[in-house]
Structures are given as C-alpha cells and as structure tokens.
C-alpha positions as CSV (number, residue, x, y, z in Angstrom):
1,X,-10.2,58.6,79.2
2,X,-12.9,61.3,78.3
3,X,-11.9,60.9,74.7
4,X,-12.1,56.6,74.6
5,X,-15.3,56.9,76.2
6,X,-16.6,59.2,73.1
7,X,-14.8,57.0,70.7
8,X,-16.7,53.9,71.9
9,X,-20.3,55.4,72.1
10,X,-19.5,56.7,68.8
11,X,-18.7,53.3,67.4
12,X,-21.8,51.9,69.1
13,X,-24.1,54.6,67.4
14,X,-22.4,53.5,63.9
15,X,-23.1,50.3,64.0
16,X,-27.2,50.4,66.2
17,X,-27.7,53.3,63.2
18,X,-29.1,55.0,66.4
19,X,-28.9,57.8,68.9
20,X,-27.2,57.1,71.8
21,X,-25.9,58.3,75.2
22,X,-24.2,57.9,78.3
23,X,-23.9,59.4,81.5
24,X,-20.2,60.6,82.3
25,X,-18.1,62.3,84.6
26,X,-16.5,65.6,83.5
27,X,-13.5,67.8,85.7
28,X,-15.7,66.3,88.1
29,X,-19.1,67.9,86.9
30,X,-21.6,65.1,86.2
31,X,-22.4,65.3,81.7
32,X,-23.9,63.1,79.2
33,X,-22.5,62.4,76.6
34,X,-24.3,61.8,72.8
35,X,-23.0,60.1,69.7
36,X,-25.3,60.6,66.5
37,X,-24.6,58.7,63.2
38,X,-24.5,60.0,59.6
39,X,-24.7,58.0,57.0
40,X,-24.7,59.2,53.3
41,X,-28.3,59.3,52.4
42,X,-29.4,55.2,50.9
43,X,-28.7,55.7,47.0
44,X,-31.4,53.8,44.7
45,X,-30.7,53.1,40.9
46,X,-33.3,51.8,38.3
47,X,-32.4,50.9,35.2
48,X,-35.5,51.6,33.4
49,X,-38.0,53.8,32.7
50,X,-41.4,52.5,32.6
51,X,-44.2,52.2,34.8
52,X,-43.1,50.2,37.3
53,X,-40.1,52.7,37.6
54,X,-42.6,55.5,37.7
55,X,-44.4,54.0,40.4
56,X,-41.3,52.8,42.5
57,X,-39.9,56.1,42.2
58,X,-42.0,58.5,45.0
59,X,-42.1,55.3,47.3
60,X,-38.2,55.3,47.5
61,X,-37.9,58.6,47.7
62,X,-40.5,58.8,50.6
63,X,-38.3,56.0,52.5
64,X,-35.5,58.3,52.2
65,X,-33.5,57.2,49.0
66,X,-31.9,59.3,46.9
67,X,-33.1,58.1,43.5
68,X,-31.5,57.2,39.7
69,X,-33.4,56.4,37.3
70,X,-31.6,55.4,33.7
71,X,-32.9,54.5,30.0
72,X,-32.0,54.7,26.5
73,X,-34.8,56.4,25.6
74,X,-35.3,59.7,25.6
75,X,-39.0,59.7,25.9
76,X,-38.8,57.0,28.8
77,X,-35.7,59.7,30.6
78,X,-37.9,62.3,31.1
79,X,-37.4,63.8,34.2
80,X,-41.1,64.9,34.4
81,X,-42.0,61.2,34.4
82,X,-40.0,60.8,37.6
83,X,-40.5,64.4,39.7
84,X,-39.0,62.6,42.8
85,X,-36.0,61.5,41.4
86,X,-32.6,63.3,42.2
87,X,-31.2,62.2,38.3
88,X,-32.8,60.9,35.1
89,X,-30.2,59.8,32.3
90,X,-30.7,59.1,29.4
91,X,-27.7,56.5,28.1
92,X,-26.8,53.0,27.2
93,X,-27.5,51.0,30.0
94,X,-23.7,49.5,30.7
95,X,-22.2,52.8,29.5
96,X,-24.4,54.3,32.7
97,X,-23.6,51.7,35.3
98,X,-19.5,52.3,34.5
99,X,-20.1,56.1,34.8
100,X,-22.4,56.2,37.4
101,X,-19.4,54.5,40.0
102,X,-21.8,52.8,42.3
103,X,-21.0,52.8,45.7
104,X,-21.0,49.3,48.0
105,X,-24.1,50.7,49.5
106,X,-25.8,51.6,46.5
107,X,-29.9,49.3,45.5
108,X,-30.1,48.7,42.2
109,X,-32.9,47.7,40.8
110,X,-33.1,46.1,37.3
111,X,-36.7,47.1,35.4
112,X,-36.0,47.2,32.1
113,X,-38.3,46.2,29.1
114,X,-36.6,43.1,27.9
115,X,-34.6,40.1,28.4
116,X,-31.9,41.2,26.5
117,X,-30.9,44.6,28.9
118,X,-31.7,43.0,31.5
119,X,-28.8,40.4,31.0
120,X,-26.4,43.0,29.7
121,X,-27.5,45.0,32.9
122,X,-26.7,42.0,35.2
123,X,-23.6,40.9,33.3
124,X,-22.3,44.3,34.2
125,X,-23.5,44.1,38.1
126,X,-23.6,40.9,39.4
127,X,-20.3,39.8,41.6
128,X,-19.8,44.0,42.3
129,X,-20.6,45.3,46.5
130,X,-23.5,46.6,46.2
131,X,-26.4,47.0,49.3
132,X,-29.3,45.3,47.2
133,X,-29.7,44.0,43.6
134,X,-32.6,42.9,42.1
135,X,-34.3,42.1,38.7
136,X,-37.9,42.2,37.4
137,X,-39.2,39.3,35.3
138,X,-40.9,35.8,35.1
139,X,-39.8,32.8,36.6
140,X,-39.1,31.8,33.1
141,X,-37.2,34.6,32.2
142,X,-35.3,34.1,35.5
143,X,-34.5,30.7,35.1
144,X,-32.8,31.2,31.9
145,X,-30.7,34.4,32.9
146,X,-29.4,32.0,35.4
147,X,-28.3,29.4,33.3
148,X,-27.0,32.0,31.1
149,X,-24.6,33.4,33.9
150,X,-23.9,29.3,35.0
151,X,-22.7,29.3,31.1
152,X,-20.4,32.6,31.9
153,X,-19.1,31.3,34.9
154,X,-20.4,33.3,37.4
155,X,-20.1,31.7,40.8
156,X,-23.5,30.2,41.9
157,X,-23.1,32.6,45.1
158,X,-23.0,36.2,43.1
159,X,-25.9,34.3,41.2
160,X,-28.0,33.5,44.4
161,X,-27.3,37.1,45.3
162,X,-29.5,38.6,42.9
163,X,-33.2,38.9,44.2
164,X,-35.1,37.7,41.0
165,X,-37.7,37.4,40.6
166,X,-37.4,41.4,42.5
167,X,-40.1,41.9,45.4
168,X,-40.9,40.4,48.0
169,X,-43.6,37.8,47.0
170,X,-46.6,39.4,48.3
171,X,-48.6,38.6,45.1
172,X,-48.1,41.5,43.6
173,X,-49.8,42.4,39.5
174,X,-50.4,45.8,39.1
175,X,-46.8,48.1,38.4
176,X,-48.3,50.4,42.0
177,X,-48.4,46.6,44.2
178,X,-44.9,45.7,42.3
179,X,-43.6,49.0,43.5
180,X,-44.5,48.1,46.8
181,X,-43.1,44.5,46.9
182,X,-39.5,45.9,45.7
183,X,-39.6,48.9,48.7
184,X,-40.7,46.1,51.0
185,X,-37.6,44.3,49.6
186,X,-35.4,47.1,50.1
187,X,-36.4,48.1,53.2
188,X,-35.5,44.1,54.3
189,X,-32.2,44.4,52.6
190,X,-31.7,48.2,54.5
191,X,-32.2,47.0,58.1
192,X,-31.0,43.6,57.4
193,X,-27.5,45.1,56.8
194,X,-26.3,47.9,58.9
195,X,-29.3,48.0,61.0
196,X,-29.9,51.7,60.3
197,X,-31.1,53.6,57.1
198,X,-28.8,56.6,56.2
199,X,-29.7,60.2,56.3
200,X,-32.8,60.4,54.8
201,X,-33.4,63.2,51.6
202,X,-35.3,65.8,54.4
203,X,-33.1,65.3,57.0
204,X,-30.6,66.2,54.5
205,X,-32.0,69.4,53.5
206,X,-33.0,70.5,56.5
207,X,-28.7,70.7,57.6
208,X,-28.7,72.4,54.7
209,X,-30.7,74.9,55.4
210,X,-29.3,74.7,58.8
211,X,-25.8,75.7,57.6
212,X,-26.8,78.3,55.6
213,X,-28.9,79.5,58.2
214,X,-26.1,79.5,60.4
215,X,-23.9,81.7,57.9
216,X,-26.6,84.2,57.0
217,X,-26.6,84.9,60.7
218,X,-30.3,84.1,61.0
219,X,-31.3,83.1,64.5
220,X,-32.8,79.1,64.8
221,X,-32.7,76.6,67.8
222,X,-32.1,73.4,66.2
223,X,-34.4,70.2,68.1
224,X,-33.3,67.1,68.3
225,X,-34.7,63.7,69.7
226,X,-32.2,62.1,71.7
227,X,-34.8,59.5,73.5
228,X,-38.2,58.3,73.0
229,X,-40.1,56.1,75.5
230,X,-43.5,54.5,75.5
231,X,-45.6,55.7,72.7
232,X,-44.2,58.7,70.8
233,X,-45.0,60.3,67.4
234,X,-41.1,60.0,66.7
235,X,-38.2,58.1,67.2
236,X,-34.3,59.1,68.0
237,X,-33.0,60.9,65.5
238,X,-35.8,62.9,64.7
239,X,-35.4,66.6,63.7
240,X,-36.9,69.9,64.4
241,X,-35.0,73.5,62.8
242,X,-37.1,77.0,64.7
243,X,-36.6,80.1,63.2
244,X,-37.4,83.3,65.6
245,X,-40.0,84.4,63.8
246,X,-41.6,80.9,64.5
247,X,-41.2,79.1,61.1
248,X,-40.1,75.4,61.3
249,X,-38.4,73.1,59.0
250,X,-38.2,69.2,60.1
251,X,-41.0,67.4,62.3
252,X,-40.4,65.6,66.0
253,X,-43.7,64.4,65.3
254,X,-46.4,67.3,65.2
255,X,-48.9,67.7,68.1
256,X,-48.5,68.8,71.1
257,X,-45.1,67.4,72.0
258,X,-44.0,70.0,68.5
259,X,-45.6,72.5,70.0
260,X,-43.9,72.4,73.3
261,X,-40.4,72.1,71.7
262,X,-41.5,75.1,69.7
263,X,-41.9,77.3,72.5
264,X,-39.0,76.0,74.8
265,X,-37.1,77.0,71.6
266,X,-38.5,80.7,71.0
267,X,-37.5,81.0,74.6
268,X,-33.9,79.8,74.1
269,X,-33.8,82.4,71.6
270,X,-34.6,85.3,74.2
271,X,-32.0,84.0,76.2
272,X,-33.1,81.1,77.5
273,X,-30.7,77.8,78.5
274,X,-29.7,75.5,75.7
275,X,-29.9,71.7,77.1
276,X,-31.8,68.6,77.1
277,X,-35.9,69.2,77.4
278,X,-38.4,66.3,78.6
279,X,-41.7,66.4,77.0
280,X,-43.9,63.9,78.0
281,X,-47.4,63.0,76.1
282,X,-50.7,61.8,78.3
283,X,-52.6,59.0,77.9
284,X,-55.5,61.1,76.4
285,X,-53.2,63.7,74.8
286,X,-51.6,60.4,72.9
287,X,-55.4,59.5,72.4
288,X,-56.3,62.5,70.1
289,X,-52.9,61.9,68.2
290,X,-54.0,57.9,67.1
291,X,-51.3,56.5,69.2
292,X,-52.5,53.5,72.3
293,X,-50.5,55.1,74.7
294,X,-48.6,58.1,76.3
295,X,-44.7,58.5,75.9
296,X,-41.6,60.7,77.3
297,X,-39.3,62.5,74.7
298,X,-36.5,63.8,75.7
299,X,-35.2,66.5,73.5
300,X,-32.1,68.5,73.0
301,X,-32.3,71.9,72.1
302,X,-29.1,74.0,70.6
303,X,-28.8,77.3,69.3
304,X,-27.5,77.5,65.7
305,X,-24.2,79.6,65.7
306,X,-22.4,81.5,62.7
307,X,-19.5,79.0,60.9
C-alpha cells in the first residue's frame, strides 16, 4: 500500500515538474511523504556562431540550458566567443547534427549566416522529436524554405512545426532583443510541454558538489524547499548545500528566510534533529526584500551522509 502511494505521488511530481507531498500513515506513526522530480538538465543547440548566437548564449544558460553551439568556422567556434556554453564545435553542420544524437527533448535553434545552411540544417532536422526548433531569417527567406521542403515532400505538419521566423514577435532588431524573443520562445515551448524545466546547470552542480561532499566525509546539511506560500523569494524545488564551517552553495532565496535555514542547519550539524522547518517572512521583513507581501516556506533540512 505504502509503496502505491509513493509510486503515485511520484508520477504526479513527474508530470506537475514540481515538488510534492502528502500526508500518510506509517506502522501507524503519522509521515509525509515527498516525491521530487529530476529531469536531465534542458539541452540547447545553435547552429551558428555569430552574434545573435553570442548573445543568445548567456541568456539560455541563465534559464538553465545546457548550451551547444556549432559552426564551420573556426574563428566563429571559438569557445571564448561563447564562455557560457558547455561545447563549441567546430564541424560541418549535418556532419554535427548526426554526431551530436539529439535527444526528443533537445531546442535547437537554427542561426546560421545564409540560406543555404540553414536548409541543409533543416533538411537534416525537420520531422525528427525534438522539444523546440526554430530558424532565423526573413519572411522571404522563410517563405521560400517552405516551398522548398513542399517540393521535398515534407508533410505540411513537420513544416508548420518549425518556429520561423524564430522568436516570439516582440519586434525584435538588434541580435541582444533577438536573443530575447528566441528565450521567450523557448521558455513557451518549455512549460508548454512538460510543464516543468529540467534540472537547471546550478542545481546540477551543486549535487555534485553534494556527492563529492558526501564522499570526502565533509559535514553539510543539505536545504530544500518543499512548500512556498504567499510571497516567497523561492519556489519548490529550490536548493540550499551548508557546510559546518558556514559556507553555502545554492540559494532558497537570500534574506532573512537564508539566513534562518543557515542557522537551523549549523545546529543540525551539532546534533540537532533533521526534519521539516517553517520559516515564515513578515509583511515588512518581505518589504525590505522588494516582494508585496509576506510568505511561509517550509523547508527540509537533511544531513549529507558518506556513499
């Protein structure tokens, strides 16, 4: 019974892409019960390397996306152009997309500097699973990639897939506004699927620090947001590593609310009682933070243990 219960609630968190919990009954003893989900962090390929690309590239990667970016030439596949970016490859631009193996979740954005790539690029995407495509260029040069494809046979529908022009149409010019049209795009596409973004590049790091943490033996209470009511600096989810000589990796916000976490944590770590922790924040308190009113986090704090 115990184990249905945590098979549902786990199913539920998959598909909200949040944090959830339930009350249960345990040999007796009244427990809640939490389900978490992890997704692999949101994958972002661009295929191309100018400045649109360079300005798209710390936007994603602040939204949590794990970044690609491919050209041909070496001068555009720098990897100092693009400091955010997890990979910059230089390479054919078909010969990339068969070896990169994108995954059904996987954005790609097309952004390269001519017509012909970015057919040969589209030729080799369009009809495949992927979480988001899109492609840069006039309404012109839309309209005839189209009726290229029409002439290929692709179906109309893997056509009408393809967001081009890219961006949402915000009116948009410079290659910094573009960038921000295609993330706005992206982050429509994001919610609009699963309803929850995957792991984000931080949160990522910060479990890894947390496992090796845990195998060098080094003492850390590991905070996490398992509610959030009213006004709150974070949401669910949210993450907060404390090391016992006070050090922190991860945020649950900043401000007082941190602060409080912080300490409840040092004091786990002299012994104190692992468990879940309310925090609450004011009216004024949530003044002086910039937020209209007060909220209630409730927060669950967990020694990390050797693996």
């Amino acid at each position: 019974m115990f184990a249905q219960e945590a098979l549902t609630l786990a199913e539920a968190s998959l598909q909200s892409g949040r944090v959830v919990s339930k009350r249960v009954s345990l040999e007796g003893e009244a427990a809640r019960l939490l389900a978490e989900p992890f997704y692999p962090p949101d994958e972002l390929v661009i295929l191309g390397g100018g400045h649109v690309s360079q300005a798209l590239v710390p936007v994603a990667v602040m939204l949590g996306y794990r970044v690609t970016v491919v050209d041909d030439r070496p001068a555009f596949a720098a990897p100092k152009r693009f400091p955010g970016a997890a990979k910059v490859i230089c390479n054919d631009f078909v010969r990339a997309i068969e070896e990169l193996h994108l995954q059904p979740s996987c954005a790609v954005a097309i952004i390269t500097r001519g017509h012909r790539h970015d057919l040969r690029c589209l030729e080799a995407l369009v009809g495949k699973r992927l979480g988001y495509l899109g492609m840069l260029g006039s309404r012109r040069r839309v309209q005839l990639i189209k009726d290229h494809l029409r002439a290929s046979g692709v179906f109309e529908e893997d056509i009408e897939q393809v967001q081009m022009p890219i961006g949402l149409p915000i009116g948009a010019q410079t290659p910094e506004e573009i960038a921000v049209s295609i993330a706005a795009q992206l982050i429509q596409a994001r919610r609009g699927g699963r309803g929850g973004a995957g792991i984000t590049v931080q949160d990522l790091e910060l479990l890894r620090t947390l496992v090796e943490s845990a195998r060098r033996g080094t003492s850390a209470v590991l905070a996490t947001v398992v509610e959030a009511r009213g006004s709150t600096p974070r949401k669910a989810g949210a993450k907060l590593l404390v090391f016992r000589d006070g050090q922190m990796r991860g945020t649950i916000g900043g401000g007082c609310i941190e602060a409080e976490a912080r300490r409840e944590a040092l004091l786990l770590l002299d012994g104190g009682a692992a468990g879940l922790f309310s925090f609450s924040l004011d009216n004024d308190a949530a003044a002086e933070e910039g937020m209209a009113c007060g909220g209630t986090m409730e927060v669950l704090l967990e020694p990390v243990t050797a693996v």
